[in-house]
C-alpha positions as CSV (number, residue, x, y, z in Angstrom):
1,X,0.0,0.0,0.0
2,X,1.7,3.7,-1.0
3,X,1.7,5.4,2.4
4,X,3.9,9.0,2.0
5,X,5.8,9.9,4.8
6,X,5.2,13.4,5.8
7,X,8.2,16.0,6.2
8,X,8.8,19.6,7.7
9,X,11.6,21.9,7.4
10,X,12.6,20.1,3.6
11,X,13.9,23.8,2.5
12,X,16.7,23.6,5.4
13,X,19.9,22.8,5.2
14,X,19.5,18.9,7.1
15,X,15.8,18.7,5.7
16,X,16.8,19.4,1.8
17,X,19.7,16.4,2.2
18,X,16.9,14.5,4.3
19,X,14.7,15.0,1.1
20,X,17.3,13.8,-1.3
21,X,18.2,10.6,0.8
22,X,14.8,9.4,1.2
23,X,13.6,9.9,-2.4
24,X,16.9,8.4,-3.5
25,X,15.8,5.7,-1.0
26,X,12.6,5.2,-3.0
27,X,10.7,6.8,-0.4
28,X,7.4,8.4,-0.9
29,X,7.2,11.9,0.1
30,X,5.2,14.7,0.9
31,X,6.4,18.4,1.9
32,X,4.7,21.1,4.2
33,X,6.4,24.1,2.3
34,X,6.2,27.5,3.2
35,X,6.0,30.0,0.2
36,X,7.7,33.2,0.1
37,X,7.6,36.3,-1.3
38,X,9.2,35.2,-4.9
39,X,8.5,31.6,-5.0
40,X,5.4,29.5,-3.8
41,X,5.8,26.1,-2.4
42,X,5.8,24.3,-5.5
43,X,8.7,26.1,-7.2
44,X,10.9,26.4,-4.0
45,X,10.8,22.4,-4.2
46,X,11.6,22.5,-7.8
47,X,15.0,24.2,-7.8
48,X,16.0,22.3,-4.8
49,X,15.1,18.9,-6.6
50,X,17.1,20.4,-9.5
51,X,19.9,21.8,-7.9
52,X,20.5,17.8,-6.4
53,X,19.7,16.4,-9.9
54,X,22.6,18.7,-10.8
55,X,24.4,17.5,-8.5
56,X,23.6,13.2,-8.8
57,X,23.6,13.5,-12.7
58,X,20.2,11.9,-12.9
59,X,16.5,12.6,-12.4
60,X,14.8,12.3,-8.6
61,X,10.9,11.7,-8.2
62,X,9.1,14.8,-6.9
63,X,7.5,14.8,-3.5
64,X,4.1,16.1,-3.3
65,X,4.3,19.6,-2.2
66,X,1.5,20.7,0.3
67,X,1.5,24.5,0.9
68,X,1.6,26.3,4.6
69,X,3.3,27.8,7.5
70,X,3.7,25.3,10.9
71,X,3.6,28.9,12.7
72,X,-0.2,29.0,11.6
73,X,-2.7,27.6,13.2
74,X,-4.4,24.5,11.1
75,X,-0.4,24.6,9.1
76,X,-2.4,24.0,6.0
77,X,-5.6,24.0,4.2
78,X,-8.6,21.8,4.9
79,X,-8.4,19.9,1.4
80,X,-4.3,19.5,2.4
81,X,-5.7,18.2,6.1
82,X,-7.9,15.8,4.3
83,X,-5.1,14.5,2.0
84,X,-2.6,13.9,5.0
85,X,-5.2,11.9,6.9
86,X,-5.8,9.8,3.5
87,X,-2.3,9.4,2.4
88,X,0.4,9.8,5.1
89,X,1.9,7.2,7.8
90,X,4.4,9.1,9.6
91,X,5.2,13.0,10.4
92,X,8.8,13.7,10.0
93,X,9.5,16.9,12.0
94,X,12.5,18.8,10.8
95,X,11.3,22.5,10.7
96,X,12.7,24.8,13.4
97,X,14.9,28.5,13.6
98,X,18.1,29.0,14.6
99,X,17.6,32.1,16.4
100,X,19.3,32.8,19.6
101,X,17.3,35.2,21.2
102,X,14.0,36.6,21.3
103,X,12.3,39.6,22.6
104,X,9.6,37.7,23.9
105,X,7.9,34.2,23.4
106,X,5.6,35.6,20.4
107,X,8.6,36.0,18.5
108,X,11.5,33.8,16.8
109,X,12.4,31.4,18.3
110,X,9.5,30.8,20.1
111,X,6.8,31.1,17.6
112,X,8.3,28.6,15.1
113,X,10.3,26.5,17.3
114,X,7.3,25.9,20.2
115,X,4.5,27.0,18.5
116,X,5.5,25.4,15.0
117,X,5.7,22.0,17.0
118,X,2.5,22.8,19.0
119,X,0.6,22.9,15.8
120,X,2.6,19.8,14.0
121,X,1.1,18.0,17.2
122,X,-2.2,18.9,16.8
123,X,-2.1,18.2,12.9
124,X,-0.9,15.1,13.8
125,X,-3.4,14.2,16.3
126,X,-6.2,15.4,14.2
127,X,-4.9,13.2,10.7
128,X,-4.0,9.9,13.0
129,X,-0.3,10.4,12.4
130,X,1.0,8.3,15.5
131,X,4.2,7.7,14.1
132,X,6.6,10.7,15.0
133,X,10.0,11.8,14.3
134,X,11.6,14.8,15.9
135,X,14.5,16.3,14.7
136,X,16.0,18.3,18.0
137,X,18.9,19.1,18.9
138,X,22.0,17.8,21.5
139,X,21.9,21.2,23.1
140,X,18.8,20.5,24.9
141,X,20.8,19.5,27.8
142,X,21.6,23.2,27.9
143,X,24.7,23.7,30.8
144,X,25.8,19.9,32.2
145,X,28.8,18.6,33.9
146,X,29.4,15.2,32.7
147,X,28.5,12.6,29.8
148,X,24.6,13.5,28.7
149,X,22.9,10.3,28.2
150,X,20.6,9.8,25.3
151,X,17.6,9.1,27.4
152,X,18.1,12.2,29.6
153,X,16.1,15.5,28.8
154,X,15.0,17.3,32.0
155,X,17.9,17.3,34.4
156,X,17.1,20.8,35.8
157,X,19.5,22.2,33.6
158,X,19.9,25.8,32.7
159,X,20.7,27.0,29.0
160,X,22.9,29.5,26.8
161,X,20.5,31.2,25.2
162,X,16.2,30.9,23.8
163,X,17.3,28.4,20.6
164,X,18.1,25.9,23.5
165,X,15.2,26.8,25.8
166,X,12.9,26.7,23.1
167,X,14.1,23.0,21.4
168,X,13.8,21.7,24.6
169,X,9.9,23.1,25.6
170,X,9.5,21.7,21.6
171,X,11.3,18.1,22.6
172,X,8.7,17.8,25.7
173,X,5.6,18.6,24.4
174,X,6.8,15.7,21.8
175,X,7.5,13.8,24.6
176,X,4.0,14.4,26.1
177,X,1.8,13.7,23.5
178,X,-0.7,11.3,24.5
179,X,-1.8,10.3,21.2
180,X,1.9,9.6,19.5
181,X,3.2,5.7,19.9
182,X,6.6,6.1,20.3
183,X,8.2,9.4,19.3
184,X,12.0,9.0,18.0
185,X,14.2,11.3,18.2
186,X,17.6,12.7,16.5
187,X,19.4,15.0,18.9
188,X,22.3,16.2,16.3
189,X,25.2,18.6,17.6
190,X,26.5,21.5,15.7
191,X,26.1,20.6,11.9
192,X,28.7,22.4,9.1
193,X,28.1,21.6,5.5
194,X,28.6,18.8,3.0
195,X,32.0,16.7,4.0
196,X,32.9,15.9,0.6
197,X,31.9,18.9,-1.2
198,X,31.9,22.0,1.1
199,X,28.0,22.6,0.3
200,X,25.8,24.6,2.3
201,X,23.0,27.0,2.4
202,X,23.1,28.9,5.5
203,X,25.9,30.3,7.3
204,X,25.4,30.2,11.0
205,X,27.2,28.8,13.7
206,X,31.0,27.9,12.7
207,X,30.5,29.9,9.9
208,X,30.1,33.2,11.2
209,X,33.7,32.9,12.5
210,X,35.0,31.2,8.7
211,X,33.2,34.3,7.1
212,X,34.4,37.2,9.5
213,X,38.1,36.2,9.2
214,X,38.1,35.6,5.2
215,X,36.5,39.6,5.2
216,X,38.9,40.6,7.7
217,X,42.0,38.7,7.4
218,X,42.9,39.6,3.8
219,X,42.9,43.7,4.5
220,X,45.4,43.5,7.6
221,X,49.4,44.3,7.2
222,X,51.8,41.5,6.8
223,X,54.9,40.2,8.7
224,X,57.9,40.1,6.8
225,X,57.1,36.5,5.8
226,X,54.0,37.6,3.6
227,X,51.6,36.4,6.8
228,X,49.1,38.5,7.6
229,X,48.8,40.1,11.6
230,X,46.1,39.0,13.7
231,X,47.2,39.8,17.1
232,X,44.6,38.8,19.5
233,X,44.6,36.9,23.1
234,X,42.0,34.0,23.1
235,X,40.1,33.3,26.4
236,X,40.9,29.6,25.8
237,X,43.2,27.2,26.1
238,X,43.4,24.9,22.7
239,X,41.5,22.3,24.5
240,X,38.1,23.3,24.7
241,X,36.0,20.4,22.6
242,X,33.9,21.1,19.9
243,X,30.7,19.0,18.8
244,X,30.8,19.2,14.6
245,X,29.3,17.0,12.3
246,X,28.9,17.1,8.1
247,X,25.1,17.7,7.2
248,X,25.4,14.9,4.7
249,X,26.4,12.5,7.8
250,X,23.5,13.9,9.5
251,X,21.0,12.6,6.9
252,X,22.4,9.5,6.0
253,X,21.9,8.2,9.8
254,X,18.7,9.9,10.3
255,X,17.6,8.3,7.0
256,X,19.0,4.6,8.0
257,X,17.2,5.2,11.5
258,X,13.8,5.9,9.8
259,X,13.6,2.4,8.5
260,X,14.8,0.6,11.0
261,X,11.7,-0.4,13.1
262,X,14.4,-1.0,16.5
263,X,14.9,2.6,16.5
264,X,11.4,3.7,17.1
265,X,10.7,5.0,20.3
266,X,14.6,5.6,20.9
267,X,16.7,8.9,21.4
268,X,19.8,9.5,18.9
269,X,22.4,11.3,20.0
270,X,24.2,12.7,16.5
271,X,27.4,13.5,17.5
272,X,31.2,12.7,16.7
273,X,33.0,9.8,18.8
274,X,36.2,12.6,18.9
275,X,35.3,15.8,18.4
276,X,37.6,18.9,17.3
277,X,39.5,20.8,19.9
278,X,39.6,24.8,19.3
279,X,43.2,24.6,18.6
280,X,42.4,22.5,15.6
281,X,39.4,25.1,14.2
282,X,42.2,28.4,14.8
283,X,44.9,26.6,14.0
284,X,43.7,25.3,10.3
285,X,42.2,28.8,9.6
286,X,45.5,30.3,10.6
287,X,46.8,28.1,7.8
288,X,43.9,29.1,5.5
289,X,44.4,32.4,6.1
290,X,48.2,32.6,6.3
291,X,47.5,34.5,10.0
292,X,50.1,34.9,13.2
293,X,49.9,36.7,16.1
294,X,46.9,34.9,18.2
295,X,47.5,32.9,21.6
296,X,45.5,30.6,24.0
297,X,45.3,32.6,27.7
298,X,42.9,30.4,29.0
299,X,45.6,28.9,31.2
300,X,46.8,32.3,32.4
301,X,44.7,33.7,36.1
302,X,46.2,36.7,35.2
303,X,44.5,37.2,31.5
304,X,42.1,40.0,30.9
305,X,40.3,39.6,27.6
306,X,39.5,43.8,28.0
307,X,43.3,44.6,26.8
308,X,43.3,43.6,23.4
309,X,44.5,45.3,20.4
310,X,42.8,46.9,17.2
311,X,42.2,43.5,15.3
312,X,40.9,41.9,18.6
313,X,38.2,44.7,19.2
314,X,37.1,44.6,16.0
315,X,36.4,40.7,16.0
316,X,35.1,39.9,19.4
317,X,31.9,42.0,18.9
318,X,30.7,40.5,16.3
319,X,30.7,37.0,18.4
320,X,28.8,37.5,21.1
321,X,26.2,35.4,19.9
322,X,28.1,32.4,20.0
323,X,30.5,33.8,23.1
324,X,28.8,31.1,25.5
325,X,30.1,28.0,23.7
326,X,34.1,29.3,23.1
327,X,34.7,27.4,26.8
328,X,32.4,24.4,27.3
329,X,30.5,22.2,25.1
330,X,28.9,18.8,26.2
331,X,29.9,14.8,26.5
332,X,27.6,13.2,24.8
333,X,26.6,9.4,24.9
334,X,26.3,7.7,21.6
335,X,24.8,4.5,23.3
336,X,21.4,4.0,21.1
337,X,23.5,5.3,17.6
338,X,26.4,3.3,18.0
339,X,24.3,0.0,18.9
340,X,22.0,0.6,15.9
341,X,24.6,2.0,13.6
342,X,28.1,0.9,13.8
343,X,29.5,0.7,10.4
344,X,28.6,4.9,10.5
345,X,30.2,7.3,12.9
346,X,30.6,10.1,12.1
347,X,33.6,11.3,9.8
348,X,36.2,13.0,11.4
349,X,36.7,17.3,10.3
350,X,40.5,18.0,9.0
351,X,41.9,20.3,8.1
352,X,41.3,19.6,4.2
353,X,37.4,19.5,5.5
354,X,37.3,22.6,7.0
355,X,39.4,24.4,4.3
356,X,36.7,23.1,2.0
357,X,34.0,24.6,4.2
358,X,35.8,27.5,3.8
359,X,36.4,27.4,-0.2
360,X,32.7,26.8,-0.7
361,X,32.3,29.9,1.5
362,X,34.3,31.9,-0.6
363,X,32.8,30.5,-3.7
364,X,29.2,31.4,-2.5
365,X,30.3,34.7,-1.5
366,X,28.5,33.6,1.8
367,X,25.5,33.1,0.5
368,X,24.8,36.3,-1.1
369,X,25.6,34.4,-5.1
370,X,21.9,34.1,-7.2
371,X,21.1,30.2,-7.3
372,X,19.6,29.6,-10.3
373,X,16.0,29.3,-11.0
374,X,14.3,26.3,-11.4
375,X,13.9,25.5,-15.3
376,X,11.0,23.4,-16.2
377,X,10.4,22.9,-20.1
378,X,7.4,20.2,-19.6
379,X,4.8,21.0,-17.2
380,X,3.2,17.5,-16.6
381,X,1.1,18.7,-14.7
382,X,0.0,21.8,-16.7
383,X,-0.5,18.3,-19.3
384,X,-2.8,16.3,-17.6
385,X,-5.1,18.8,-16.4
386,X,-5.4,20.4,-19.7
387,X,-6.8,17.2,-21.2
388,X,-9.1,16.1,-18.1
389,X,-12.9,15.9,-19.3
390,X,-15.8,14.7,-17.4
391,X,-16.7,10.9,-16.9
392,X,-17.7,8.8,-19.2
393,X,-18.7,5.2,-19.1
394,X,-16.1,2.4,-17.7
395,X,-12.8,4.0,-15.7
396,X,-9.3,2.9,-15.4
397,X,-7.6,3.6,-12.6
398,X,-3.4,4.1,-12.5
399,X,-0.5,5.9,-11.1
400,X,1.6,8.0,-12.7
401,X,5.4,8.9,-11.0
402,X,7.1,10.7,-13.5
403,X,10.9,12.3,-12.5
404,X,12.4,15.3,-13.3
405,X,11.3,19.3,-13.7
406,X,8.0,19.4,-14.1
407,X,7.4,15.8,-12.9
408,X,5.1,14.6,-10.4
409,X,2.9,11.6,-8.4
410,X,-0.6,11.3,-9.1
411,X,-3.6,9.0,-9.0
412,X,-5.5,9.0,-12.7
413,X,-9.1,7.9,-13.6
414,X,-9.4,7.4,-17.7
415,X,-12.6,6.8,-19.3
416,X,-13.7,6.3,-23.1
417,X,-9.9,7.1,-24.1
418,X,-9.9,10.5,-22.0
419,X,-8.5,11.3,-18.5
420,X,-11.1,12.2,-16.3
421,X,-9.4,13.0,-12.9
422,X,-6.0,13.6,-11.4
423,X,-5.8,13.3,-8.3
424,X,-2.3,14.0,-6.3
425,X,-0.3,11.0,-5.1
426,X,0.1,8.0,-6.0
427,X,-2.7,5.1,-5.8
428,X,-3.1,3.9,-2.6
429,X,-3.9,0.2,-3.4
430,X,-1.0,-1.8,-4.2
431,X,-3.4,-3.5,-7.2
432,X,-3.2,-0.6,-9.3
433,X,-1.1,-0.3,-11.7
434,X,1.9,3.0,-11.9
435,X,4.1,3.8,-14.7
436,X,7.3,5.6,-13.7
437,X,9.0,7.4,-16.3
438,X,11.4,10.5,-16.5
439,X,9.7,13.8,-17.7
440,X,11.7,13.9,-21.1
441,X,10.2,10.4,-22.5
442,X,6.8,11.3,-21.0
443,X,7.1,14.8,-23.0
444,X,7.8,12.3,-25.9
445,X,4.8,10.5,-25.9
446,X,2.6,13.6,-24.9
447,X,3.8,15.6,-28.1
448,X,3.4,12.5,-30.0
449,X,0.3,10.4,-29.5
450,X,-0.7,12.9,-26.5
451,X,-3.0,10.8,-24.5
452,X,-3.6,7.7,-26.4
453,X,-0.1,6.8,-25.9
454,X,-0.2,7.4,-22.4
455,X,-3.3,5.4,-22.0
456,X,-1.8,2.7,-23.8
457,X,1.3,2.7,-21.9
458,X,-0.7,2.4,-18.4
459,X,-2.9,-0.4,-19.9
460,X,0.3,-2.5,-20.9
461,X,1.3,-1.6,-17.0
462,X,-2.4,-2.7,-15.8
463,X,-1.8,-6.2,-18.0
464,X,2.2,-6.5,-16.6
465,X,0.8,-5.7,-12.9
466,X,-2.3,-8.4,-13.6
C-alpha cells in the first residue's frame, strides 16, 4: 500500500539532504512548504530537486508539495488536512529556527520552534499520524557537567540562550503527547556543511567565525614573511572540545534510522565519537588564512580579555552570539547510535574539511551568489489537467510517478480514451497499476500520440501488474 511519509523543514539545510536521501531511498514523500515572497511552495521544491539532480547526474521523483506555514494555526488547508489523513503514515518533523534570542515568546524562536511544534502535534493528532520523528537538537541539555545520556532531557539544567530553551519546551511537548506511539528522536550537535563537497546554504554557527576572518583577514598588514597580523589573546586554552558534524552524515543516519523499526521509540544522540578541539578550528584557519599573532590565555589567572588590540576589538563583537560555547560544550553518549549504527560514525573534520567549508564559502560569496531558477520545459502537470474531461462510461484507474522538472505523483481515472481526474499521489492500493517514467520520455509521448499513448502505456502496465 503507497503510504507518504510526511516532512517539515525540507527547504533547510539537514531537511533538503533528508529529502534527497529518502527519495533516493525510494521513499514516498510529501512536503509542508512554506511560500515566500518570490516563489510558492511548489517552485521552491523544484529548484531544490534540480539543484541535487545537478548535483547526482540523474532525475529524482518529486515529492508532493502541500502549501503552509507550521507557525499558523491549522499549518495547511482543509483539502491539504484531508489528504494527510488519506495518504500519510508518519510525520517527520525537521522544521525549526536557529535564532538565539528573542524579545519575547511571540517572537522567533518561540513562535516557530514551540509553537510550530505545537501545531505539527495537533495536525498530527487530528490526521491519525502516531508515528513521530523529531528532529532536536544535542543542546537541549543546555549547561551539564558530565556525559549527557541519550535518554536524559529534564535534568534541571539551565541554558545558553532561547534556541536551547525553546528545542527543549518543543522536545517535551513531543515527549508528552498522548496520542503519538513512540516518538523518536535525532538530537544532532552542531552541523557544518557537506564533508565531501563543502556545500551549504546557510551560514550560522562555525560559519560566522570562517566568514568574519576571510573579510577581515585579507585587508590586515603582513609580517615580513608575507603572513598576515592577527594579534589577539583568546580566552581559551586549545583544548576546549567542539561538537561538529557534516550535514550529509547527518541525513544519511537519520535516513538509515527511519527504516529501522528497532529505532522507534529511541533517542539519537548525532554526535562525533572525537570531536575537534579549538586549537584545531584556529589553528587550520590560521593556515587558511596565512595568519600569526593569536595565543591561548585560558591557562593564564592573570589574563584579561579587555586589553586587546585593534584587530581583537574589531572581531570579538561580532561574536557575542556564540561567546557562551568558546569554553564548554557537552559529553555526549552515543549509546542507542552506535548499537543501531556501527558501520557509521561520524567522519572525522580535518583540516582539508574545513578548508573546504571555507572554499565553498568563498565561492558562494556567503550566501549572497543568485542560485539559479528552477527551469521546467514540460509541465506534466500543466498536461494532464489540460486534457481532463468529465466521466464517461467504464474507468481505469493508475498511477503515474514521473521524474524530473516538471514531474510529479498522481492518482488518474481514464474513461472512453480520455483522463477524467487527477488526483495527487500515487494510488493507494498496491493492485493498481503506476508507470514511472522520467519527464523527457513522458514529453515524448505527450507531443506525439498525447494521450492515447499514455493510456496505452498504463494499460500494458495494468496487463504486466495483472
Amino acid at each position: 500500500m503507497t503510504k507518504y511519509s510526511l516532512l517539515t523543514g525540507s527547504t533547510g539545510l539537514v531537511g533538503r539532504y533528508l529529502m534527497r536521501d529518502m527519495l533516493l531511498n525510494g521513499q514516498h514523500l510529501a512536503l509542508i512548504v512554506r511560500p515566500n515572497k518570490r516563489q510558492t511552495a511548489a517552485e521552491r521544491i523544484e529548484q531544490i530537486c534540480q539543484f541535487w539532480e545537478d548535483e547526482i547526474g540523474k532525475p529524482l521523483p518529486r515529492p508532493v508539495v502541500l502549501s503552509g506555514n507550521i507557525s499558523d494555526a491549522g499549518v495547511v488547508s482543509e483539502e491539504d488536512r484531508k489528504w494527510i489523513a488519506d495518504h500519510c503514515y508518519r510525520m517527520i518533523h525537521s522544521a525549526a529556527i536557529l535564532e538565539f534570542f528573542g524579545k519575547d515568546r511571540e517572537r522567533e524562536p518561540w513562535r516557530t520552534n514551540v509553537g510550530g511544534t505545537k501545531n505539527v502535534l495537533e495536525l498530527c493528532r487530528e490526521t491519525g499520524l502516531s508515528d513521530m520523528h523529531y528532529v532536536s537538537t544535542a543542546y537541549v541539555a543546555g549547561l551539564r557537567e558530565g556525559r549527557v545520556m541519550e535518554d536524559q532531557l529534564d535534568m534541571g539544567q539551565t541554558f545558553r540562550n532561547d534556541y536551547e530553551e525553546s528545542k527543549f519546551e518543543s522536545e517535551m511537548m513531543v515527549r508528552n503527547a498522548d496520542f503519538l506511539d513512540q516518538p523518536t528522536v535525532y538530537r544532532p550537535a552542531v552541523i557544518a556543511g557537506d564533508f565531501n563537497t563543502g556545500y551549504t546554504s546557510t551560514y550560522h554557527g562555525i560559519y560566522l567565525y570562517l566568514r568574519l576572518l576571510a573579510l577581515m583577514v585579507p585587508e590586515l598588514p603582513v609580517d615580513d614573511q608575507g603572513r598576515h597580523l592577527t594579534p589577539i589573546k583568546l580566552n581559551m586554552t586549545g583544548r576546549e572540545k567542539r561538537n561538529i558534524i557534516p550535514v550529509d552524515w547527518v541525513s544519511a543516519v537519520t535516513a538509515r534510522l527511519l527504516e529501522m523499526p528497532e529505532a522507534r521509540g529511541k533517542t539519537f544522540h548525532l554526535a562525533p565519537e572525537e570531536p575537534m578541539t579549538s586549537r584545531e578550528i584556529i589553528d587550520w584557519c590560521a593556515k587558511y588564512f596565512n595568519t600569526t599573532g593569536y595565543e591561548y590565555c585560558g591557562d593564564d589567572p592573570d589574563f584579561d580579555e579587555a586589553e586587546q588590540e585593534d584587530f581583537a576589538n574589531m572581531l570579538i563583537p561580532n561574536l557575542t552570539t556564540y561567546q557562551a560555547y568558546e569554553r564548554t560544550d557537552n559529553l555526549y553518549d552515543l549509546t542507542n547510535l552506535q548499537a543501531l549504527l556501527p558501520d557509521l560514525p561520524a567522519p572525522k573534520i580535518d583540516m582539508t574539511v574545513l578548508h573546504r567549508f571555507i572554499d565553498y564559502g568563498e565561492q558562494d560569496k556567503w550566501g549572497k551568489v543568485k542560485k539559479p531558477a528552477a527551469v521546467v520545459d514540460f509541465n506534466v502537470a500543466a498536461f494532464l489537467n489540460a486534457n481532463t474531461v468529465p466521466a464517461n462510461g467504464h474507468t481505469t484507474i493508475f498511477g503515474l510517478d514521473i521524474a524530473g522538472p516538471g514531474g510529479g505523483q498522481w492518482t488518474i481515472t481514464a474513461a472512453g480514451g480520455h483522463l477524467t481526474s487527477v488526483e495527487r499521489g500515487l494510488p493507494k492500493s498496491d493492485d493498481v497499476a503506476v508507470v514511472h517514467l522520467p519527464v523527457t520520455e513522458f514529453a515524448k509521448l505527450a507531443d506525439g500520440e498525447g494521450v492515447d499513448e499514455i493510456l496505452a502505456l498504463a494499460g500494458a502496465a495494468v496487463v504486466r501488474s495483472a
